[in-house]
C-alpha positions in Angstrom: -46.1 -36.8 -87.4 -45.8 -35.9 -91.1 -42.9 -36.8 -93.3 -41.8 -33.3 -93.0 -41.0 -33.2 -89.9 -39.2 -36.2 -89.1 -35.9 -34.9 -89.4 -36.5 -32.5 -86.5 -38.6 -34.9 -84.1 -34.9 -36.7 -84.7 -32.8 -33.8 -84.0 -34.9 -33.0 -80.7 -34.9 -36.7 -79.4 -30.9 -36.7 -79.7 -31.2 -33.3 -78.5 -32.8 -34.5 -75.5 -31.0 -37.5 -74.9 -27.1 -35.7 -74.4 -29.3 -33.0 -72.2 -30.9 -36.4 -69.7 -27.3 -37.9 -69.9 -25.2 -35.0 -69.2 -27.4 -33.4 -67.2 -27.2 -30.5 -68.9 -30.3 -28.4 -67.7 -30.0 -29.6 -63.8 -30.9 -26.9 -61.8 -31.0 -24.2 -64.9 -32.5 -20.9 -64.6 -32.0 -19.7 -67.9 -29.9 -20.3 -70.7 -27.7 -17.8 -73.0 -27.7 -19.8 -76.8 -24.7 -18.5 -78.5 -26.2 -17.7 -81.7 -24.5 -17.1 -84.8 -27.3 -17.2 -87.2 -25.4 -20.5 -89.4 -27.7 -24.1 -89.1 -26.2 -25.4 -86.2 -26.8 -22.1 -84.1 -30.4 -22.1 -85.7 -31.5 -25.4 -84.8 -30.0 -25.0 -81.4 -32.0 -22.0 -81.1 -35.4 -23.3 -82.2 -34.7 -25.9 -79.6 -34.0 -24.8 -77.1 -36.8 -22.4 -77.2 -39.2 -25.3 -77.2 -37.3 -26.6 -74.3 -36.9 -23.5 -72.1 -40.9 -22.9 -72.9 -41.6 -26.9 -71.6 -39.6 -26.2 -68.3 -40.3 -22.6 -67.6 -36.6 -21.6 -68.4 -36.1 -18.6 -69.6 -34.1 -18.4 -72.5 -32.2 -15.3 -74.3 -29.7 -15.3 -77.5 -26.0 -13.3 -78.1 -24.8 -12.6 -81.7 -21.1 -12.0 -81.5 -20.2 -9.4 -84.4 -16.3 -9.9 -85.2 -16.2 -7.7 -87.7 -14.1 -9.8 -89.9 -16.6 -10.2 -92.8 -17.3 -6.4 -93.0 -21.0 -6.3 -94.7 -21.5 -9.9 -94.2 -21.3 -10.1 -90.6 -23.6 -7.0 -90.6 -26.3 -9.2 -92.4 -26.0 -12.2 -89.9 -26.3 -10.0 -87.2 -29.9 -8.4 -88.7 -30.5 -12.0 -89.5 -30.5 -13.0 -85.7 -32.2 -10.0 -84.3 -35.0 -10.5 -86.9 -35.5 -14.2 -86.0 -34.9 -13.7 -82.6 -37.8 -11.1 -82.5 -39.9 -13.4 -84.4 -39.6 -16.2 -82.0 -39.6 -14.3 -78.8 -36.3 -14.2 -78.0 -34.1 -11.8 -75.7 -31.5 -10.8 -77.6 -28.4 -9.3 -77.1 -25.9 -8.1 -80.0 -21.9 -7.4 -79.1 -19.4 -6.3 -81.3 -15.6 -6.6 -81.6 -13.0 -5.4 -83.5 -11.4 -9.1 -83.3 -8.5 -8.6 -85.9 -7.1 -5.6 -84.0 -7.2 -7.4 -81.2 -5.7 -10.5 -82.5 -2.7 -7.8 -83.9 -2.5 -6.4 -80.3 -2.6 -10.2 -78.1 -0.5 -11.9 -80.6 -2.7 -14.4 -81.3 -4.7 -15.7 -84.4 -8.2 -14.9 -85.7 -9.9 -18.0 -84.7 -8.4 -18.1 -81.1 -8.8 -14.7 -80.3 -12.8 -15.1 -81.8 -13.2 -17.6 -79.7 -11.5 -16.1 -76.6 -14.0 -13.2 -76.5 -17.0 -15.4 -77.5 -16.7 -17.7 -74.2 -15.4 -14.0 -71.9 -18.7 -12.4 -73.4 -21.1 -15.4 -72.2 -19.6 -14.9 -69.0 -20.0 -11.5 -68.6 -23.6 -11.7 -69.7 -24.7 -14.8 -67.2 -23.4 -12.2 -64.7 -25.1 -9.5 -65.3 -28.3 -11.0 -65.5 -29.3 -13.3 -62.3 -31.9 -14.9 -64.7 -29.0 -16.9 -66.6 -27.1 -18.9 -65.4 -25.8 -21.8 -68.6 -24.4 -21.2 -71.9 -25.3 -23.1 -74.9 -23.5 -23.6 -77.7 -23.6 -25.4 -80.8 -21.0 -28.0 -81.4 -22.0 -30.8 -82.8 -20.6 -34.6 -83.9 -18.6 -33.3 -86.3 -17.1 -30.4 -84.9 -16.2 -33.4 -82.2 -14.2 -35.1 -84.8 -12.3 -32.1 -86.2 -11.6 -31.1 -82.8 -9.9 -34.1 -82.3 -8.1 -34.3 -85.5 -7.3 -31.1 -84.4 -5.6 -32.0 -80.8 -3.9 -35.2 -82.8 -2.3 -33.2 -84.8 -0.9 -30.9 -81.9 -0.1 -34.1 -80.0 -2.3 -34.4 -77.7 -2.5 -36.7 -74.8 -5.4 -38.5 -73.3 -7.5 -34.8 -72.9 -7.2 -34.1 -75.9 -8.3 -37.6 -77.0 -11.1 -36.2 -75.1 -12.4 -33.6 -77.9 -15.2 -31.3 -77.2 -17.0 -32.0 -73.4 -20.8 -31.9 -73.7 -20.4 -30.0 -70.0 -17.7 -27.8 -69.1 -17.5 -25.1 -66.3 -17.2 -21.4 -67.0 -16.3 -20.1 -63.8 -19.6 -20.5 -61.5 -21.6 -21.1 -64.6 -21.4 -24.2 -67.2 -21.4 -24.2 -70.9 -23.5 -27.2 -72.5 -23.7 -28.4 -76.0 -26.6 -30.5 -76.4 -26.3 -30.6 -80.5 -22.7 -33.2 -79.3 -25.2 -36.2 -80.7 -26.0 -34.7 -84.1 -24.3 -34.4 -87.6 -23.9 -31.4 -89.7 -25.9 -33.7 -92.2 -28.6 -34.3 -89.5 -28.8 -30.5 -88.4 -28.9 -28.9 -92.3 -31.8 -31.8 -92.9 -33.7 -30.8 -89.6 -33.8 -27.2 -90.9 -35.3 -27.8 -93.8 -37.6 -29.6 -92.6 -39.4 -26.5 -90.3 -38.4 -24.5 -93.0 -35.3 -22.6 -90.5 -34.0 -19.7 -92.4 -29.9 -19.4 -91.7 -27.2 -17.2 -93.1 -23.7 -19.4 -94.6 -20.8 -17.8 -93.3 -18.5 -17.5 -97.0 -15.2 -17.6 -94.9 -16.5 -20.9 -94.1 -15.0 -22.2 -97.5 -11.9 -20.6 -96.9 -9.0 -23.5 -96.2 -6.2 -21.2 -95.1 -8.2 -21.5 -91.6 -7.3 -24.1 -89.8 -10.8 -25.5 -89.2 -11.7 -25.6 -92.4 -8.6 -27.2 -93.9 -9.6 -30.1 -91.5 -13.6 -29.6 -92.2 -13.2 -29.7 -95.7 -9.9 -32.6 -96.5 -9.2 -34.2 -93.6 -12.9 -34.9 -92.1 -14.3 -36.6 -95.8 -11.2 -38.2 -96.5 -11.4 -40.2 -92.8 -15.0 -40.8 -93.9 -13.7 -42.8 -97.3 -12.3 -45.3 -94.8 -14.9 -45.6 -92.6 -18.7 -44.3 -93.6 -19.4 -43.9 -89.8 -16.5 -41.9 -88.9 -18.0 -39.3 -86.7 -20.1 -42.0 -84.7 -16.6 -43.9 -84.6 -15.1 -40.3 -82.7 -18.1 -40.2 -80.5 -17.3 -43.5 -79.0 -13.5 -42.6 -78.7 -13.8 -39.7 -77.4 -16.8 -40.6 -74.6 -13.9 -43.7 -74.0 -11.2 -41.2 -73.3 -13.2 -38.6 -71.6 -13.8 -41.3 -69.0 -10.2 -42.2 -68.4 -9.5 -39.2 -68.0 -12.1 -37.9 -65.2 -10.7 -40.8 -63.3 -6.8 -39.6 -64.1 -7.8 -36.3 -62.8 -9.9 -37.3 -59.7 -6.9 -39.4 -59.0 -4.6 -35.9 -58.8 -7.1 -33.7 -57.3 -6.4 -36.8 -54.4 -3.0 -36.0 -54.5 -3.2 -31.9 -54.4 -5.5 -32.1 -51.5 -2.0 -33.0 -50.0 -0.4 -29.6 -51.2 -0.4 -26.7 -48.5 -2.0 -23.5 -50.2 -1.2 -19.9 -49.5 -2.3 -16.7 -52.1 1.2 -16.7 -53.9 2.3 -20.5 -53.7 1.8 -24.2 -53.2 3.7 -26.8 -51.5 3.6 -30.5 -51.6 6.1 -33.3 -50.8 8.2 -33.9 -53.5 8.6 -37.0 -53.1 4.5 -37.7 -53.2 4.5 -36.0 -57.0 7.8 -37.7 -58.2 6.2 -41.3 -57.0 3.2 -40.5 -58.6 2.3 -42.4 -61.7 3.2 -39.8 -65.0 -0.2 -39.3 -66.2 -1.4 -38.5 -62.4 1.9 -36.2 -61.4 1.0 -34.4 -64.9 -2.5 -33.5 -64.0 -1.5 -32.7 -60.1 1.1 -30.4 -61.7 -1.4 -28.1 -63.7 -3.8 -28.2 -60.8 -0.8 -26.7 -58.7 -0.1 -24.4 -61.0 -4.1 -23.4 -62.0 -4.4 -22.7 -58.0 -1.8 -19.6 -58.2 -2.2 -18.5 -61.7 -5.1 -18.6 -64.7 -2.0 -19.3 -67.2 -2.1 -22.5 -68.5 1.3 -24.6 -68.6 2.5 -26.4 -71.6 3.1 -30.3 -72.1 7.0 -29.1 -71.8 6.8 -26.8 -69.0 4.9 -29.6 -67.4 7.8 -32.6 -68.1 10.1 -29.8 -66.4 8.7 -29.4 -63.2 7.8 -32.9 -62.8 11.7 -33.9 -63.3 12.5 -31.1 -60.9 10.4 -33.1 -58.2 12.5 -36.2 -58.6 15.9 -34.1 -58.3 18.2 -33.8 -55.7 19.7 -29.8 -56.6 17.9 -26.9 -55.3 17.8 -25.4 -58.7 14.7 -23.6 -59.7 12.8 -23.4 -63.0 10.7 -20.4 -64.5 7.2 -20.9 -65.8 4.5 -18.7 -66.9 2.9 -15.5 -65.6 5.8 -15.0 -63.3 6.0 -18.0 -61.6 8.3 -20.7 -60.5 9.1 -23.9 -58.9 11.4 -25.4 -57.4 12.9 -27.5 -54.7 13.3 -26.6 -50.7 14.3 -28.5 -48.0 12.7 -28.2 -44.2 14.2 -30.8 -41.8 15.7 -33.0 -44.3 12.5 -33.6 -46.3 12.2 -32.1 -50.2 9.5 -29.8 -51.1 8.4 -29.0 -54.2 7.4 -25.0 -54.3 5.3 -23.4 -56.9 4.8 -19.7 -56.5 5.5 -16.5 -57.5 8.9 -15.3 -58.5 10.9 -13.1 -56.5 14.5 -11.8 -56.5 15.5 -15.3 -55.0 14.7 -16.8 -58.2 17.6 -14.4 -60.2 18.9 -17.6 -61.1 16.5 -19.6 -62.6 17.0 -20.9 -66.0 14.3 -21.0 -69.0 12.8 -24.2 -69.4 11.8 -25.8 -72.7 9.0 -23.7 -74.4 7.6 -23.9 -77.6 7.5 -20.5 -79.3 4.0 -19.2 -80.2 2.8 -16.4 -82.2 2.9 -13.4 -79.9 4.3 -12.7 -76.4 6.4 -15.8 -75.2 7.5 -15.4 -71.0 11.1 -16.6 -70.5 12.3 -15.6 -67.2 9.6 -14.0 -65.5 10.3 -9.9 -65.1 13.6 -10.3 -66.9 12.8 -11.6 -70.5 10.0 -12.5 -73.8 10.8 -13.3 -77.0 8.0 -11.7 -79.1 7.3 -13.6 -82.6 5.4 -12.9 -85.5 4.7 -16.1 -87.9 5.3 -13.5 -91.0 7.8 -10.5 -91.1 5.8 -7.3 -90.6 7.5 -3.5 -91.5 9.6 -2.0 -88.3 6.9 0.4 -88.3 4.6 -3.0 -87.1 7.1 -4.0 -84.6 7.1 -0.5 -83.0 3.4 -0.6 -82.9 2.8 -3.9 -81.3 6.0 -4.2 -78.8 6.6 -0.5 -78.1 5.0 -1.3 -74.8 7.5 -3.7 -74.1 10.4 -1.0 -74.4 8.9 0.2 -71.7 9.5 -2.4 -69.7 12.8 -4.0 -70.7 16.0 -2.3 -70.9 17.6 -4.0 -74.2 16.4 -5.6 -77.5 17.8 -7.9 -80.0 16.2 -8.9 -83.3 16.3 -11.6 -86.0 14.5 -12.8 -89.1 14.5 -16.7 -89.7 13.5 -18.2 -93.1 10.1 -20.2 -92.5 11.0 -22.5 -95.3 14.3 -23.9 -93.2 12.6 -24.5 -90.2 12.4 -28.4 -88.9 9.1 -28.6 -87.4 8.4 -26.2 -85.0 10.2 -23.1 -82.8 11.1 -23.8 -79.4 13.7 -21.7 -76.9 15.8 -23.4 -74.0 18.6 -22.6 -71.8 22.1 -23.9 -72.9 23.6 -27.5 -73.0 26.9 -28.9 -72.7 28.6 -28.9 -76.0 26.1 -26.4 -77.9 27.7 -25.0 -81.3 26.1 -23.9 -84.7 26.9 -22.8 -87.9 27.1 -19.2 -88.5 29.1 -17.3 -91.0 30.0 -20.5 -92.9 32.2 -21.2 -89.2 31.0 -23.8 -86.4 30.3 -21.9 -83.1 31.1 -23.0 -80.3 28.4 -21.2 -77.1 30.8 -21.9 -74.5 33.8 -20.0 -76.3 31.4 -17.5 -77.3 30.7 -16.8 -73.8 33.9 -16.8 -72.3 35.2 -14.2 -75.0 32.6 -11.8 -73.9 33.2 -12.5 -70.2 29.6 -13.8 -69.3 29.1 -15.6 -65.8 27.2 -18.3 -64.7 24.0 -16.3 -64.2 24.2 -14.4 -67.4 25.1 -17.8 -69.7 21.8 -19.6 -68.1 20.0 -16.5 -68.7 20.7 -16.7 -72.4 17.8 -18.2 -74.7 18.4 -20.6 -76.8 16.4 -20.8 -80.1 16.1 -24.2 -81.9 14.3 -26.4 -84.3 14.5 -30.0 -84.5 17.9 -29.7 -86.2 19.5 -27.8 -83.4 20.6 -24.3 -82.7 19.0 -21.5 -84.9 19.8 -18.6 -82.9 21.1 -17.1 -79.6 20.3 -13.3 -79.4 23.6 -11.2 -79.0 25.3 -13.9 -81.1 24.8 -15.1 -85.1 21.8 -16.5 -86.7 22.3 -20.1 -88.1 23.0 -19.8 -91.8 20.7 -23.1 -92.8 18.2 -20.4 -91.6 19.2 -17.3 -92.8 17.1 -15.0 -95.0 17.1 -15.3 -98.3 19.2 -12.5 -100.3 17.3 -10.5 -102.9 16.1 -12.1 -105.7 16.0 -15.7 -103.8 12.6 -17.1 -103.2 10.9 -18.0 -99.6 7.3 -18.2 -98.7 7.8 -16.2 -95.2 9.8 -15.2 -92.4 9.5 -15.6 -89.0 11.1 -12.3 -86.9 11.8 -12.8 -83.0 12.3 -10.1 -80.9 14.0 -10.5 -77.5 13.7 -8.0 -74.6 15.9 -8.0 -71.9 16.8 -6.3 -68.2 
């Protein structure tokens, strides 16, 4: 084979060799490449085209257009229609007005991107009975950002996990058969067949996220160790292992649960004498079998304390749900279901505030945050749906510079008290001088940081977090809004 083309006989045999181990092509009919014209997508492409023509697999490409790079993204997407033609290639071109619908969800840019990316290659496999697996091109060091990524977040042992060469998409999978390669590798293999791609210039930008960790945290980990991303590759493969076994331990242990379209029920005393990491994965199976929500690591903890408690006390999750403890003939069940008018009384559990819509007490109240202050006129436009639903509203801005660590709401706690006003609060005394019962104090949120109380709506905003008055200087403010019945 001539020098030339070296570098892509490499990039095909590691190609091939995550496909035989992960058996990525078992069984495939066709295969939707999610093509975004950059190198990885290209090599990917050129491929699996040589792949798909080997096995008699028929093979077809989707360009997203986000239109978040205005002209630019118009150029990539002529880019992959034109290379598609030239190689023979179905292709299929969809376009979304991602930052509006990022404004409208609450979420950020890269998240809601990739939300409608993964939704799109499922609603292409189908609508056409000749596909049936997405590919996509992560590769070794999208692995290792990943899992700087998850690190950072604090992840657990999935998230030690990073990116899974397989992963279901509902009936379908989504396989990533580039998992082997470096960007290095897939740039040089390119060049050596003489692959035309486009560079996406928001790429360079470092206020993402993924780039801030592409760009300082991924070459300063290679200082230390040359062979970093081969180093993730085996920690990752390590951890993905221990944690198939975790979860085929807890899918045991939910085949226990008794299933019905609006709840699950298992013995509480099988979760609660569980081991932690198995209880943790049986909880979000639960969950996952009444509701497409995910929960979070807190709301998690909460339900698995709940299954080892001896009240009858109930606690709210996501997408109108709850769990909670019943009794039939002196044995504890733990019940997770949907939320009816029994569950009046449940208290919020510990939740991390996000960006966007946050669910307190299902059908009763959200806080709704934005990471920067927008103009009323903003707040109308994205939560005047909300008024709608909700009887009552309460509103505060927070000074993003004050804030220890991160946002998170929870019902109230013996001996809760803040500074407001330049006086200590007490939330007890504040409550019995308005005349609130039991039901309406546990109903209260409470917003905090890792300092304590910032605010509780209807009463002050802490002053270590107070606004800055005019003239003062703050990078940016966080506003909640909290709607009510």
């Amino acid at each position: 084979m001539p020098f030339v083309d070296r570098q892509y006989a490499a990039a095909r045999a590691a190609f091939l060799a995550a496909a035989r181990e992960y058996g990525m092509f078992d069984r495939a009919r066709g295969v939707l490449v999610g093509y975004s014209g950059g190198a990885d997508s290209t090599l990917l492409l050129r491929l699996m085209r040589d792949y798909c023509a080997e096995h008699g697999i028929y093979i077809a490409a989707v360009h997203v257009n986000h239109r978040i790079r205005g002209g630019e993204a118009e150029r990539d997407a002529e880019h992959c229609g034109r290379t598609c033609d030239t190689l023979g290639v179905d292709f299929r071109l969809v376009t979304a007005d991602i930052p509006a619908m990022a404004r409208e969800s609450g979420r950020g840019l890269e998240e809601e991107a990739r939300n409608f990316r993964y939704e799109t290659f499922e609603r292409l496999l189908s609508e056409d009975d000749r596909l049936n697996i997405a590919a996509t091109a992560h590769n070794a060091d999208d692995n290792a950002e990943t899992l700087l990524f998850n690190i950072a977040r604090g992840a657990g042992v999935d998230g030690l996990s990073g990116i899974p060469p397989v992963r279901a998409m509902g009936q379908y999978r989504v396989v990533r058969p580039l998992i082997y390669l470096s960007k290095k590798d897939i740039i040089s293999a390119c060049g050596s067949i003489g692959a035309e791609y486009v560079t996406d210039s928001t790429n360079a930008d470092t206020a993402y996220t993924r780039n801030y960790i592409r760009h300082t945290l991924v070459p300063a980990f290679g200082k230390l160790n040359p062979s970093f991303t081969d180093a993730v590759q085996r920690l990752t493969s390590a951890a993905r292992k221990d944690a198939e076994y975790l979860t085929s331990l807890a899918e045991g242990l939910t085949r226990e649960c008794e299933v019905s379209a609006d709840r699950v029920t298992i013995q509480a005393v099988k979760l609660a004498g569980a081991p932690s990491p198995v209880a943790s994965r049986a909880v979000m199976r639960m969950f996952s079998l009444v509701s497409e929500t995910a929960l979070s690591a807190k709301q998690i903890d909460a339900v698995m304390r709940l299954s080892a408690s001896e009240d009858e006390i109930r606690v709210s999750l996501p997408d109108r749900m709850s769990a909670g403890i019943v009794k039939r003939g002196g044995t504890r069940y733990l019940v997770i279901g949907r939320a009816t008018g029994d569950d009046a009384d449940a208290k919020i559990p510990e939740i991390s505030l996000k960006p966007g819509l946050n669910e307190l007490i299902p059908g009763k109240s959200v806080i709704y945050m934005y990471a920067e202050s927008p103009e009323i006129g903003e707040i109308e436009k994205y939560t005047g749906r909300l008024k709608n639903i909700y009887k009552s509203s309460i509103r505060t801005e927070l000074n993003s510079d004050k804030i220890k660590h991160i946002l998170f709401v929870r019902s109230r706690a013996d001996g809760d008290s803040w500074v407001y006003g330049g006086m200590t609060r007490k939330l007890k005394k504040l409550c019995n001088d308005r005349g609130l019962g039991k039901t309406e104090r546990d109903s209260l949120p409470v917003v905090c940081d890792d300092d304590g109380i910032l605010w509780v709506p209807g009463f002050g905003t802490a002053d270590r977090a107070a606004c800055p008055k005019t003239g003062e200087n703050a990078s940016g403010k966080i506003t909640l809004c909290y709607y009510f019945n």
